[in-house]
SEVOTOR-560725 format. One record per atom (N, C-alpha, C): residue number from 0; residue in one letter; atom name; x, y, z. Coordinates in Angstrom, 3 decimals, padded with zeros to 6 digits. Example, Ala and Ser with C-alpha at 12.3 -4.5 7.8 and 13.67 -1.06 7.14 Angstrom:
BEGIN
[0; "A"; "N"; [013.190; -005.690; 007.800]]
[0; "A"; "CA"; [012.300; -004.500; 007.800]]
[0; "A"; "C"; [013.200; -003.300; 007.800]]
[1; "S"; "N"; [012.850; -002.250; 007.080]]
[1; "S"; "CA"; [013.670; -001.060; 007.140]]
[1; "S"; "C"; [012.900; 000.030; 007.870]]
END
This chain:
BEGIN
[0; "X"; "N"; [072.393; 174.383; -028.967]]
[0; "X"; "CA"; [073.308; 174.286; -027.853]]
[0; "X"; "C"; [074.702; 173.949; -028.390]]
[1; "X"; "N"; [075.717; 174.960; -027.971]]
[1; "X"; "CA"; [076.854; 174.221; -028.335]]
[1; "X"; "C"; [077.524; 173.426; -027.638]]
[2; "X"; "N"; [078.532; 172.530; -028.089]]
[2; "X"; "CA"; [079.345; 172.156; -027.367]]
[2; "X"; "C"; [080.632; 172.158; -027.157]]
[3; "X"; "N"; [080.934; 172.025; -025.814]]
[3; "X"; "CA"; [081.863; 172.474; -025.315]]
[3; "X"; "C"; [083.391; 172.359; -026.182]]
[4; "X"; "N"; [084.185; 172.886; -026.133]]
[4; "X"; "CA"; [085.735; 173.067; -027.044]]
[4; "X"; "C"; [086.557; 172.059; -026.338]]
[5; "X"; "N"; [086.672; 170.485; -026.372]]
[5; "X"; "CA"; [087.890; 169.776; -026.266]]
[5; "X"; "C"; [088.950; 169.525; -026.592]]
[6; "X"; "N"; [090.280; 170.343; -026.267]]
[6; "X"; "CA"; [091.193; 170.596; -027.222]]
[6; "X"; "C"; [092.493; 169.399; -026.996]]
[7; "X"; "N"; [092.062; 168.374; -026.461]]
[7; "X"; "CA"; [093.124; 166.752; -025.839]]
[7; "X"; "C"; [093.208; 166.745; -027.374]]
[8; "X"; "N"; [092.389; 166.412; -028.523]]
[8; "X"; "CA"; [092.631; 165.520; -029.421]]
[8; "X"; "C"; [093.557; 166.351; -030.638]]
[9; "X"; "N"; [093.783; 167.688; -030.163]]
[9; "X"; "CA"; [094.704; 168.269; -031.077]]
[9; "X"; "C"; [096.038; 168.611; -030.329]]
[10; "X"; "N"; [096.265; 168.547; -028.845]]
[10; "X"; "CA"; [096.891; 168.289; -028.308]]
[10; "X"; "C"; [097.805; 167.329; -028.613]]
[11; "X"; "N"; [097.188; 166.141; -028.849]]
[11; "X"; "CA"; [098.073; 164.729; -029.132]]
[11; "X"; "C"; [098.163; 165.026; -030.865]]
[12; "X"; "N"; [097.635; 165.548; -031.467]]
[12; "X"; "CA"; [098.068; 165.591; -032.961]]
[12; "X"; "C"; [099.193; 166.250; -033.141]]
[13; "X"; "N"; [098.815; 167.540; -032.460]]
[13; "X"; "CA"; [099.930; 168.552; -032.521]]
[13; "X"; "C"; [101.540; 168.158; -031.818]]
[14; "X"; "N"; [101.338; 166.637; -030.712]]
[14; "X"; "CA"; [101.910; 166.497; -030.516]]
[14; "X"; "C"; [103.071; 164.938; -031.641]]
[15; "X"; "N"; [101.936; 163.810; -031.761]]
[15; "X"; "CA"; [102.183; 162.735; -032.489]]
[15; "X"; "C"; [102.837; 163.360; -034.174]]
[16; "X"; "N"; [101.862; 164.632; -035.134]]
[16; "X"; "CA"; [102.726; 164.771; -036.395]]
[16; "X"; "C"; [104.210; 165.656; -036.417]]
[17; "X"; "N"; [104.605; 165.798; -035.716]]
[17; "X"; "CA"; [105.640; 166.777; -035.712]]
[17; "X"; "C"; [106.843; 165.033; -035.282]]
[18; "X"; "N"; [106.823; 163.988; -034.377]]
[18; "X"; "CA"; [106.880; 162.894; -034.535]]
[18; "X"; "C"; [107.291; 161.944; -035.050]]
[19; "X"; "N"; [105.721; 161.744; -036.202]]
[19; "X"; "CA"; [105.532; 161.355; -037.244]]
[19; "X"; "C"; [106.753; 161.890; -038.817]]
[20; "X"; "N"; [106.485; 162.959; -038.717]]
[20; "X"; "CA"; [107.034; 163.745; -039.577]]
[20; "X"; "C"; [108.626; 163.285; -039.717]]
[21; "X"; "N"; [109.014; 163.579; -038.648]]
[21; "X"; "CA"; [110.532; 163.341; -038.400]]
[21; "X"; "C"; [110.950; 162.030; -038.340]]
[22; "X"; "N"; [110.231; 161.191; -037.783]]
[22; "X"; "CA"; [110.387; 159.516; -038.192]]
[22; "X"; "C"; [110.536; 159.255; -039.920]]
[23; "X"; "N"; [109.528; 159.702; -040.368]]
[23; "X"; "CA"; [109.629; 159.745; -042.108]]
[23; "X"; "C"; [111.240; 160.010; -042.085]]
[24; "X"; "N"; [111.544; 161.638; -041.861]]
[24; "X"; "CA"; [112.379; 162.285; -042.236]]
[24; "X"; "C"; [113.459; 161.684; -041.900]]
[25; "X"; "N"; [113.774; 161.208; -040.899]]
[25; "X"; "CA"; [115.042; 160.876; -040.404]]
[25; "X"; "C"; [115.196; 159.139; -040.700]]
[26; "X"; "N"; [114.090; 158.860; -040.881]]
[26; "X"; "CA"; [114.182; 157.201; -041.373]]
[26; "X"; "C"; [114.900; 157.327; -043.101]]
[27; "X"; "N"; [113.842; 158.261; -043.310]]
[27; "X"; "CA"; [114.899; 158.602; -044.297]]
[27; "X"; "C"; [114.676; 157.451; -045.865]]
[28; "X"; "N"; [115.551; 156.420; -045.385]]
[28; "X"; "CA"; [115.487; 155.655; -046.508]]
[28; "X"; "C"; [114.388; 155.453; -047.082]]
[29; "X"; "N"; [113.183; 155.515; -046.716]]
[29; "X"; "CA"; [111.524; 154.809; -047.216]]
[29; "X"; "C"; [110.867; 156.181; -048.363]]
[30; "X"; "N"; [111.465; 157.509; -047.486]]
[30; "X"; "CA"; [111.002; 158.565; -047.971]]
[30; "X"; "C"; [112.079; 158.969; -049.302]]
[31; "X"; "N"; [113.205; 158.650; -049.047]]
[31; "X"; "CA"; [114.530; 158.797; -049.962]]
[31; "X"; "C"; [114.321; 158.142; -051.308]]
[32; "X"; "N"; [113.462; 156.969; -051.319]]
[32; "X"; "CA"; [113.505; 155.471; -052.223]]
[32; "X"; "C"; [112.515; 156.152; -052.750]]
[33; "X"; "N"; [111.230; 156.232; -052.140]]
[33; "X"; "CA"; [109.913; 156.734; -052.959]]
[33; "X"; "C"; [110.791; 157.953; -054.381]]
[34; "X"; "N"; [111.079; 159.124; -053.572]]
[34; "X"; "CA"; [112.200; 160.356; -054.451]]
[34; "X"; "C"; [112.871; 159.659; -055.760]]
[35; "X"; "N"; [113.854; 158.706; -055.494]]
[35; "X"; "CA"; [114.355; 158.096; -056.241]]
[35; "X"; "C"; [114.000; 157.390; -057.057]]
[36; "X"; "N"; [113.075; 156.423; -057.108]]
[36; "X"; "CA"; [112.014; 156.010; -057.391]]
[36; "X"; "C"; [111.110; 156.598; -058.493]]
[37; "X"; "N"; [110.967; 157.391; -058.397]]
[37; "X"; "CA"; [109.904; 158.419; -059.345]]
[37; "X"; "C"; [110.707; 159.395; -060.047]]
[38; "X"; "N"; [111.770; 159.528; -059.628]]
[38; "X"; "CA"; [112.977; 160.320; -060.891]]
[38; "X"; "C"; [114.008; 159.186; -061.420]]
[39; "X"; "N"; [113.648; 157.916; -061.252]]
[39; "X"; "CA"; [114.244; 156.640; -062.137]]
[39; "X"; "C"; [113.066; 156.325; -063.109]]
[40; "X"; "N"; [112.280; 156.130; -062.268]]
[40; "X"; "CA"; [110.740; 156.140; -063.779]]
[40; "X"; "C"; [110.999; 157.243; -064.375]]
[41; "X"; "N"; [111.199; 158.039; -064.240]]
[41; "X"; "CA"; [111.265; 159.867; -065.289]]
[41; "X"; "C"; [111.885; 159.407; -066.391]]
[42; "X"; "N"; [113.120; 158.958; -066.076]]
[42; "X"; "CA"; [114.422; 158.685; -067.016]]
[42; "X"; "C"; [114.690; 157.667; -067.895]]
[43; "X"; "N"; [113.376; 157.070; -067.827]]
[43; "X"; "CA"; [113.119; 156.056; -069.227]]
[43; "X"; "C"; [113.217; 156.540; -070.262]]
[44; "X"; "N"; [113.617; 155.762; -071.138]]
[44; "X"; "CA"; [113.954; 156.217; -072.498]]
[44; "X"; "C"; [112.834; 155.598; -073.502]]
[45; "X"; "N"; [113.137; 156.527; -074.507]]
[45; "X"; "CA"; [112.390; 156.743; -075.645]]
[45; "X"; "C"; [112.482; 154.940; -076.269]]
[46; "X"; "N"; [113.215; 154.503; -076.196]]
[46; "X"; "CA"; [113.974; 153.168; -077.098]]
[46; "X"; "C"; [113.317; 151.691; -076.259]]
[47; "X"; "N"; [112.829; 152.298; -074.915]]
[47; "X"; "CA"; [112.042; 151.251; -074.192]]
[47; "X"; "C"; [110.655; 151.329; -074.283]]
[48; "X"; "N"; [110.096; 151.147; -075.428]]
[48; "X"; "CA"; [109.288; 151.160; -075.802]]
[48; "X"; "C"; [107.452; 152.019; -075.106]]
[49; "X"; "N"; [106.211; 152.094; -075.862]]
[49; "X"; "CA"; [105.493; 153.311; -075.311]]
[49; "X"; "C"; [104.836; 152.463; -074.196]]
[50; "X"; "N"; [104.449; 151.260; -073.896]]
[50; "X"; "CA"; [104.037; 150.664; -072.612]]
[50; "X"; "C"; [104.855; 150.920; -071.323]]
[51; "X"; "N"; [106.132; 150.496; -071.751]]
[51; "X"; "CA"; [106.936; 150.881; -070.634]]
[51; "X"; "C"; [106.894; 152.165; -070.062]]
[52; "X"; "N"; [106.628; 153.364; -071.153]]
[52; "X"; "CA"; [107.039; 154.887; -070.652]]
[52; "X"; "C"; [106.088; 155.215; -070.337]]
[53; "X"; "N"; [104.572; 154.727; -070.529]]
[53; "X"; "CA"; [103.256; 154.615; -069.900]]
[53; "X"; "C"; [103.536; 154.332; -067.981]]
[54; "X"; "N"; [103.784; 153.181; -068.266]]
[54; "X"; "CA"; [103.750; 152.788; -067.216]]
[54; "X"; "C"; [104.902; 153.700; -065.838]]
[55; "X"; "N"; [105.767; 153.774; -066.629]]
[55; "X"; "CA"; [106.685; 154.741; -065.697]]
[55; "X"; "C"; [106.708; 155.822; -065.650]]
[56; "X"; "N"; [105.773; 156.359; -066.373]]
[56; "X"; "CA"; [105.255; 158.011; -066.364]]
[56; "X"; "C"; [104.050; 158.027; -065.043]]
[57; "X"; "N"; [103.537; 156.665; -065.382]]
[57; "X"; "CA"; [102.351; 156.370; -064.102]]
[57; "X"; "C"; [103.044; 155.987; -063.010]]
[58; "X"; "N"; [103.994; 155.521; -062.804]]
[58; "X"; "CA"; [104.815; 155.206; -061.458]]
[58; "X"; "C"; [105.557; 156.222; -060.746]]
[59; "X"; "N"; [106.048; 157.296; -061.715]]
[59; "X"; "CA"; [106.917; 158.485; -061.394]]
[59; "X"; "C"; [105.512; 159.856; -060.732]]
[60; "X"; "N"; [104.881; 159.736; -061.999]]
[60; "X"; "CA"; [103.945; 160.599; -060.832]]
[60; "X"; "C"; [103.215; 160.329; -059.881]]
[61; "X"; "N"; [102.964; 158.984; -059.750]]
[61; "X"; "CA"; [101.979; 158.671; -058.388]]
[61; "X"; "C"; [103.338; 158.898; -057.367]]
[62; "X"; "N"; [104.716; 158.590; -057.113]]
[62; "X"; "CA"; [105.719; 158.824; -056.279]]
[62; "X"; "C"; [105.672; 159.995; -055.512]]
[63; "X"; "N"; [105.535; 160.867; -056.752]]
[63; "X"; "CA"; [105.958; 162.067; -056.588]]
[63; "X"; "C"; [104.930; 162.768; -055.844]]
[64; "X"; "N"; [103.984; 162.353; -055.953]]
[64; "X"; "CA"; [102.404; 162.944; -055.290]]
[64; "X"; "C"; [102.417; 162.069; -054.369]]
[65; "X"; "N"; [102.891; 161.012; -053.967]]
[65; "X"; "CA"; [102.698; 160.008; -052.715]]
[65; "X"; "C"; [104.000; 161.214; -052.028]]
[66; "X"; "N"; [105.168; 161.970; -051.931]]
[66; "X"; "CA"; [106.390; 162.862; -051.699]]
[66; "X"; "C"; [105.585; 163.973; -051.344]]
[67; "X"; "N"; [104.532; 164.653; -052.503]]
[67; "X"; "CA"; [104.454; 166.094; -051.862]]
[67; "X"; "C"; [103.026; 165.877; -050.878]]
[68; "X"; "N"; [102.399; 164.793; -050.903]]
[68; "X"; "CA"; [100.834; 164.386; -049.849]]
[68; "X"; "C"; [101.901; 164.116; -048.475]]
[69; "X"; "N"; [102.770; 163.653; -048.362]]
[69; "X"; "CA"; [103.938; 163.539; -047.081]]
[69; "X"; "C"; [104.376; 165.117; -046.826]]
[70; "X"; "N"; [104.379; 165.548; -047.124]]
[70; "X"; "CA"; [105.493; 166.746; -046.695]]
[70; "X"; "C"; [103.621; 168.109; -046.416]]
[71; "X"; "N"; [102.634; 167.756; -047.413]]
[71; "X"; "CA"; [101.535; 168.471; -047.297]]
[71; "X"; "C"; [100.848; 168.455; -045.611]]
[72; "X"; "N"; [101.062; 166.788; -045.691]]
[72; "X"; "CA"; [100.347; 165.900; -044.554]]
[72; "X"; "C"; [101.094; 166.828; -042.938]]
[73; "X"; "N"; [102.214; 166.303; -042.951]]
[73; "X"; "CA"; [102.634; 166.881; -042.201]]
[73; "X"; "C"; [102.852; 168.193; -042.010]]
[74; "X"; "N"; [102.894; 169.366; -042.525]]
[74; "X"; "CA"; [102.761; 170.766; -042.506]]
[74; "X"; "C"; [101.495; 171.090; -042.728]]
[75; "X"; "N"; [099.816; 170.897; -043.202]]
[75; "X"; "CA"; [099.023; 171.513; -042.832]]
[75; "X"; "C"; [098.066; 170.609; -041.360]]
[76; "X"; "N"; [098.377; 169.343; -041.186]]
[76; "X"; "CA"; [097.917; 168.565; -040.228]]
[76; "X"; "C"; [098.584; 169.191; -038.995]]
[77; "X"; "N"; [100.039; 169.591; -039.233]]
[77; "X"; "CA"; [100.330; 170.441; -037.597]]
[77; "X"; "C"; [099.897; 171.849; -037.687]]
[78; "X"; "N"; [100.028; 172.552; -038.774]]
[78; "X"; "CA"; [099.156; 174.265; -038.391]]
[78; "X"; "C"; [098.104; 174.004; -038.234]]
[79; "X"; "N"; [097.054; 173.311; -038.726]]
[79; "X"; "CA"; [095.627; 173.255; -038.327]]
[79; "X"; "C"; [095.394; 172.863; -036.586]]
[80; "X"; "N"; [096.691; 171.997; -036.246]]
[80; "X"; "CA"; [096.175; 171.579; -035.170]]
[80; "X"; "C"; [096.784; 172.925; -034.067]]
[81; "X"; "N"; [097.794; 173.179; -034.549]]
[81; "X"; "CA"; [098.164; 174.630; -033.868]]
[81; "X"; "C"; [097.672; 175.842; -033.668]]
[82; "X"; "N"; [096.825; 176.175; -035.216]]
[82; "X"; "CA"; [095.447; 176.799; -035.332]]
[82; "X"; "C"; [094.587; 176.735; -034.138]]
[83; "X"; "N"; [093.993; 175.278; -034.250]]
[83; "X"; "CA"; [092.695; 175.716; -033.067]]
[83; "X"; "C"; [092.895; 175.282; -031.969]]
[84; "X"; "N"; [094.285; 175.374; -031.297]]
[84; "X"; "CA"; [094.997; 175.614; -029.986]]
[84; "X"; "C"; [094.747; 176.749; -029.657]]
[85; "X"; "N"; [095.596; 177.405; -030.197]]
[85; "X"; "CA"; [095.700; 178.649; -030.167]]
[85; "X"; "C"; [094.661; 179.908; -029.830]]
[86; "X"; "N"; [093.677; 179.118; -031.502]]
[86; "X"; "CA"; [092.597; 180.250; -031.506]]
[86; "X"; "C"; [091.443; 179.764; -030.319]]
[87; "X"; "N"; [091.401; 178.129; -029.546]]
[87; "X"; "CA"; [090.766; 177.770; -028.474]]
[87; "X"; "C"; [089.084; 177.326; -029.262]]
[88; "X"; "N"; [089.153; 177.052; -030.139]]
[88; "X"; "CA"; [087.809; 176.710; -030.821]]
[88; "X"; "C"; [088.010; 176.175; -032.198]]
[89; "X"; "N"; [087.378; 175.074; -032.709]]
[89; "X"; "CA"; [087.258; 174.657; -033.916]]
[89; "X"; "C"; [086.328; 174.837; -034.814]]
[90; "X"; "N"; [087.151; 174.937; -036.309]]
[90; "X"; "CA"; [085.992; 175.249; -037.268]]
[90; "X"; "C"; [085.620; 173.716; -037.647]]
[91; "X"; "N"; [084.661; 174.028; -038.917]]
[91; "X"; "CA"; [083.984; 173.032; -039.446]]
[91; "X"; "C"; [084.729; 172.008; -040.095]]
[92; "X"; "N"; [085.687; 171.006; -039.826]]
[92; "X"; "CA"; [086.256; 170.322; -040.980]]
[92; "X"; "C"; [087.803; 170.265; -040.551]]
[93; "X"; "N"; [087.507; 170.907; -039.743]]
[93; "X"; "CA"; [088.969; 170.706; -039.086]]
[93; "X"; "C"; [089.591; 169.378; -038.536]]
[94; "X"; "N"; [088.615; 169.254; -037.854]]
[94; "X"; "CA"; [088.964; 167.869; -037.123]]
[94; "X"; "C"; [089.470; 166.518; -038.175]]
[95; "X"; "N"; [088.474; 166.764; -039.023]]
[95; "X"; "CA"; [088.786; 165.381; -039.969]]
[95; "X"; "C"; [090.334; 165.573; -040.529]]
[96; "X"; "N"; [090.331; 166.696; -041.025]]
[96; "X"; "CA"; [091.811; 166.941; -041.783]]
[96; "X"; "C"; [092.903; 166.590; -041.155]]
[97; "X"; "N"; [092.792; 166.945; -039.975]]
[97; "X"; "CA"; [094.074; 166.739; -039.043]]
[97; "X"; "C"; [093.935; 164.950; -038.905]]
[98; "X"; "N"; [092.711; 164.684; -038.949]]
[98; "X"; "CA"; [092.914; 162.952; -038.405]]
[98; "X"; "C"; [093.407; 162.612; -039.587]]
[99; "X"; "N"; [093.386; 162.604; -040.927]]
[99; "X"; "CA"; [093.410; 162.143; -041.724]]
[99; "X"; "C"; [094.914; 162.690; -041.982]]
[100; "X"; "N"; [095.070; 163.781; -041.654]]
[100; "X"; "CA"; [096.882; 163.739; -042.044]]
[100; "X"; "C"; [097.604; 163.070; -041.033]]
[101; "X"; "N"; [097.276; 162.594; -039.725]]
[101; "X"; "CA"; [097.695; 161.897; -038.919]]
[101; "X"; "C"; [097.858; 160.627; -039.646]]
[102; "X"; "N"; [096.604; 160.204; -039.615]]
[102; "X"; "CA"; [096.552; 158.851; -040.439]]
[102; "X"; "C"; [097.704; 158.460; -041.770]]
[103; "X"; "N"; [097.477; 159.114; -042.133]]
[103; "X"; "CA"; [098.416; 159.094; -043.547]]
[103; "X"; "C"; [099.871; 159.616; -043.061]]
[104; "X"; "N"; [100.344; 160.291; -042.056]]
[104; "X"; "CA"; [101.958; 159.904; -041.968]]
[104; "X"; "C"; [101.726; 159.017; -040.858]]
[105; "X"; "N"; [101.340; 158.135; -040.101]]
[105; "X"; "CA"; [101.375; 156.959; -039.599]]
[105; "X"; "C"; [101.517; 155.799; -040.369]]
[106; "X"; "N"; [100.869; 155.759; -041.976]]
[106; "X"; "CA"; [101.104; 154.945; -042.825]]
[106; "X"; "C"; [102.358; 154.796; -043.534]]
[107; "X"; "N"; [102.816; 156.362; -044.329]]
[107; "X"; "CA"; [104.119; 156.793; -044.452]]
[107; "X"; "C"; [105.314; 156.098; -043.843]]
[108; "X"; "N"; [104.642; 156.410; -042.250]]
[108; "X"; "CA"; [106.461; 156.341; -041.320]]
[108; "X"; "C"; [106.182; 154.784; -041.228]]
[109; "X"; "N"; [105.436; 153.932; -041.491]]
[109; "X"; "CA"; [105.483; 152.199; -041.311]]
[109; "X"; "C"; [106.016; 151.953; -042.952]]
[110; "X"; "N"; [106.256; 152.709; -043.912]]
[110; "X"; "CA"; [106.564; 151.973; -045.208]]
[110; "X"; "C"; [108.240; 151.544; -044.807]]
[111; "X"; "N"; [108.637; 152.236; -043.901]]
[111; "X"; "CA"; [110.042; 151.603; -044.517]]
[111; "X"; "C"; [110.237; 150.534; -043.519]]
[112; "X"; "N"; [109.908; 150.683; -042.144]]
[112; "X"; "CA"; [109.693; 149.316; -041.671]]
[112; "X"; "C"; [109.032; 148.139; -042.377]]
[113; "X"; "N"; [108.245; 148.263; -042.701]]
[113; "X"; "CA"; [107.266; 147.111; -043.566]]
[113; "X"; "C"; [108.268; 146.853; -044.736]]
[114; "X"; "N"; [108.788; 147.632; -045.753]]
[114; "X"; "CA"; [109.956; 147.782; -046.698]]
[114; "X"; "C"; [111.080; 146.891; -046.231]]
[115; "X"; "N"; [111.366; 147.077; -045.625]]
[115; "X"; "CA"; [112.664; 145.954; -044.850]]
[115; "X"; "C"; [112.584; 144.712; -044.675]]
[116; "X"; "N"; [111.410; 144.487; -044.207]]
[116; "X"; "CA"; [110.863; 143.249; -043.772]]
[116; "X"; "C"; [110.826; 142.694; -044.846]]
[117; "X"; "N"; [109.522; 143.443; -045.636]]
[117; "X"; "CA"; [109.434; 141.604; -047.071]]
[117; "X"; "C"; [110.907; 141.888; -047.979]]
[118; "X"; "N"; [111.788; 142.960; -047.672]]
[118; "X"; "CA"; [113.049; 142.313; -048.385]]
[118; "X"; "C"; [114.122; 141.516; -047.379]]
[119; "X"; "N"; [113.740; 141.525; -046.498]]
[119; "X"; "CA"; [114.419; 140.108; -045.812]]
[119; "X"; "C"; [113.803; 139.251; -045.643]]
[120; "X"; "N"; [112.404; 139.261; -045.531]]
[120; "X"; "CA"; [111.808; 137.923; -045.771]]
[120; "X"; "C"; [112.149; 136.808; -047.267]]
[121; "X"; "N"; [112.078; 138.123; -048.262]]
[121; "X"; "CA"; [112.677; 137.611; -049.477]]
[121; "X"; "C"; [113.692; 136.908; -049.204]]
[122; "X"; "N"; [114.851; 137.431; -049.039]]
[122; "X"; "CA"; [115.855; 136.600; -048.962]]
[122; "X"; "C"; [116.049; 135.295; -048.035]]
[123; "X"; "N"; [115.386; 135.544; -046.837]]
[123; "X"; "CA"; [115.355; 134.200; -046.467]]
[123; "X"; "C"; [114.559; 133.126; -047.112]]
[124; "X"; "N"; [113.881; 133.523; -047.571]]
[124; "X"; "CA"; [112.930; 132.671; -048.470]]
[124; "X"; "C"; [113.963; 131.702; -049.480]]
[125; "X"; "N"; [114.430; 132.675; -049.874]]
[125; "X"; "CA"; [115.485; 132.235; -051.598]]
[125; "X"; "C"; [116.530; 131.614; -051.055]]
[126; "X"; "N"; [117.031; 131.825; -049.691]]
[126; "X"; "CA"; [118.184; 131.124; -048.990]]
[126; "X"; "C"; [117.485; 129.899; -048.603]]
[127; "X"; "N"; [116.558; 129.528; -047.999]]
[127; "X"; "CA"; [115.608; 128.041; -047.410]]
[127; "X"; "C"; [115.402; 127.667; -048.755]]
[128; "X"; "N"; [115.372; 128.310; -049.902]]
[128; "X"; "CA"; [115.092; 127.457; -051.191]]
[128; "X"; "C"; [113.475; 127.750; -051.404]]
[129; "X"; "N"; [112.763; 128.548; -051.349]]
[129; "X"; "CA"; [111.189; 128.552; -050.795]]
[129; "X"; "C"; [111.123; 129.025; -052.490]]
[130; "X"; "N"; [111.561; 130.424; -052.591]]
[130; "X"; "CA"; [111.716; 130.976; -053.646]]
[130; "X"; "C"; [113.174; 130.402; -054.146]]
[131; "X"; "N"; [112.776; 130.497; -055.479]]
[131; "X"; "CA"; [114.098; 130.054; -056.346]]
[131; "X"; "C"; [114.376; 131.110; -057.211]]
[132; "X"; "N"; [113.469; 131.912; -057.681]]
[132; "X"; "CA"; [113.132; 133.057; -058.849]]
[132; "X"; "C"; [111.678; 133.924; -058.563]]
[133; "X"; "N"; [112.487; 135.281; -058.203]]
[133; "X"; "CA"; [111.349; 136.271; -058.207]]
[133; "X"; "C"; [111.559; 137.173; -059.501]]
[134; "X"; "N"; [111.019; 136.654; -060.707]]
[134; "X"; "CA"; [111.251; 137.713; -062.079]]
[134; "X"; "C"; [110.327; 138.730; -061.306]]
[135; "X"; "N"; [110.420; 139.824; -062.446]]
[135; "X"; "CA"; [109.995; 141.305; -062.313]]
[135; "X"; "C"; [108.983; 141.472; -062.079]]
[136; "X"; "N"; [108.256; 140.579; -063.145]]
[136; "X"; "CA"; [106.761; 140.233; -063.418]]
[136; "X"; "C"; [105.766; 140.287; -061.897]]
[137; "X"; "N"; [106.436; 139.478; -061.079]]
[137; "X"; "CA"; [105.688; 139.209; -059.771]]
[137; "X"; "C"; [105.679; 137.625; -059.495]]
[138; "X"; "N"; [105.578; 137.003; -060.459]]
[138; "X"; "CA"; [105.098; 135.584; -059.850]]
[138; "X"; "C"; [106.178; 135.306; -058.888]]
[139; "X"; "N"; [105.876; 134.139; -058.596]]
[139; "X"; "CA"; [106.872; 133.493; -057.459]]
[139; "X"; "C"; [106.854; 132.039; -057.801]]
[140; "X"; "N"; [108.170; 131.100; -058.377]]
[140; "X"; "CA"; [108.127; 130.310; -058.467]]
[140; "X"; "C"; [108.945; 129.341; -057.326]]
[141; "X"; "N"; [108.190; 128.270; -056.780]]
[141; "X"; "CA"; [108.454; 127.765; -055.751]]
[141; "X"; "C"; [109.513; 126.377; -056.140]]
[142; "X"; "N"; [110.186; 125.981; -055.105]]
[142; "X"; "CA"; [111.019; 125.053; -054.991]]
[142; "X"; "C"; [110.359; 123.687; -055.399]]
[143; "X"; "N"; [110.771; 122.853; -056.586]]
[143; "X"; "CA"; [110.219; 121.600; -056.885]]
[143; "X"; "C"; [110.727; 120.762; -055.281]]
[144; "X"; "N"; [110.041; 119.490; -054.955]]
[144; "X"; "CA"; [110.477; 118.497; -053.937]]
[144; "X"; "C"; [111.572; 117.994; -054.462]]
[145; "X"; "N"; [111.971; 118.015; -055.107]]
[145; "X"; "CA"; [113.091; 116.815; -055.585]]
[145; "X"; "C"; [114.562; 117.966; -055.881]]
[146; "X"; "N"; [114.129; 119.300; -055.692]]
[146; "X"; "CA"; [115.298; 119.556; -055.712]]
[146; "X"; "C"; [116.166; 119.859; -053.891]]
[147; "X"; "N"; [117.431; 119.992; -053.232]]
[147; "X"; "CA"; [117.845; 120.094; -051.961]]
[147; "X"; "C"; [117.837; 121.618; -051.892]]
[148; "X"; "N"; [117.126; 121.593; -050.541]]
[148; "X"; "CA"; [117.283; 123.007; -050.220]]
[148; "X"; "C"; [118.376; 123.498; -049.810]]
[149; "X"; "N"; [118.778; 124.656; -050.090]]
[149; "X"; "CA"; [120.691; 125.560; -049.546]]
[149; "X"; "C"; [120.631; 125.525; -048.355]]
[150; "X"; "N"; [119.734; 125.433; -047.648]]
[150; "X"; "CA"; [120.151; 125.309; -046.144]]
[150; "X"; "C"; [120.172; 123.662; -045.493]]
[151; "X"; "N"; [119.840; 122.792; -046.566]]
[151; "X"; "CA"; [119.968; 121.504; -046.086]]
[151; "X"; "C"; [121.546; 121.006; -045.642]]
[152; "X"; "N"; [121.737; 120.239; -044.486]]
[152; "X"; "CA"; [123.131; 119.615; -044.252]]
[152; "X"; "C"; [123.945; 119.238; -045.476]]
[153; "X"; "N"; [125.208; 119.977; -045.756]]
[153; "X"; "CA"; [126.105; 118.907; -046.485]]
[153; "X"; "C"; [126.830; 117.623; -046.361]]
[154; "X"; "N"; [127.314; 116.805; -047.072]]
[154; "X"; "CA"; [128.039; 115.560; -046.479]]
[154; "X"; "C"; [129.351; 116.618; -045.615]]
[155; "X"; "N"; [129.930; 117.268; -045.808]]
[155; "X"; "CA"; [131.392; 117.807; -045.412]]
[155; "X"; "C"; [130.752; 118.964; -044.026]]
[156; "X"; "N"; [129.691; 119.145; -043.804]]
[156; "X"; "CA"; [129.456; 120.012; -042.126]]
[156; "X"; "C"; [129.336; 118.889; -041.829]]
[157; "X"; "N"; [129.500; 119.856; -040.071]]
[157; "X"; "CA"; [129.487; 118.431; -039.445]]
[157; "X"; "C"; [128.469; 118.264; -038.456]]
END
């Protein structure tokens, strides 16, 4: 027995990645940074030794494939869903693809919101004195008690 052809859930795909897509696109900066990002790892030099060019050979191409899975996501997640509009019936495997490219520029278009955030959280942090030093490394070294935090009252405010 088959069942029946519900075409709501490509409806809203076909409607949400085209959306999606353009939120990336026009946000711009999150999708811009990743680009940049992975052709600044490229441009390591020979003189920074072979860990480093390891590592930024591994940072530049995961970018660059995190760039063309965005631009994939969104152009075969909307023909597929336009596909079986159109043609009024779905094939085998369809469905998942489209959810899953949904999924993945829903993740996309939240990086640069989320991106913004822990770099202003950063800074307020380092302004309250929370953070004192974020080296490269990652750690986070926190404010001893005995030193005054920058946002504490001076004798001269009033």
């Amino acid at each position: 027995m088959a069942k029946s052809f519900d075409p709501n859930f490509y409806i809203v795909c076909a409607t949400v990645i085209p959306v999606l897509f353009l939120v990336v696109a026009v946000q711009g900066s999150a999708y811009q940074a990743v680009l940049e990002a992975a052709m600044t790892a490229a441009r390591t030099k020979a003189s920074d030794g072979w860990t480093r060019q390891l590592r930024a050979l591994a940072l530049s191409r995961t970018l660059q494939l995190i760039g063309y899975a965005t631009w994939c996501a969104g152009a075969l997640g909307e023909l597929l869903a336009l596909m079986v509009l159109y043609q009024g019936h779905e094939e085998s495997g369809t469905r998942i693809i489209v959810f899953l490219a949904t999924v993945f520029l829903v993740f996309v278009a939240s990086a640069g919101p989320l991106s913004a955030y822990t770099q202003v959280r950063s800074a307020i942090w380092r302004q309250r004195g929370i953070l004192t030093d974020l080296p490269e490394t990652g750690s986070i070294t926190q404010q001893q008690p005995d030193q005054p935090s920058t946002l504490s009252p001076q004798p001269s405010d009033p």
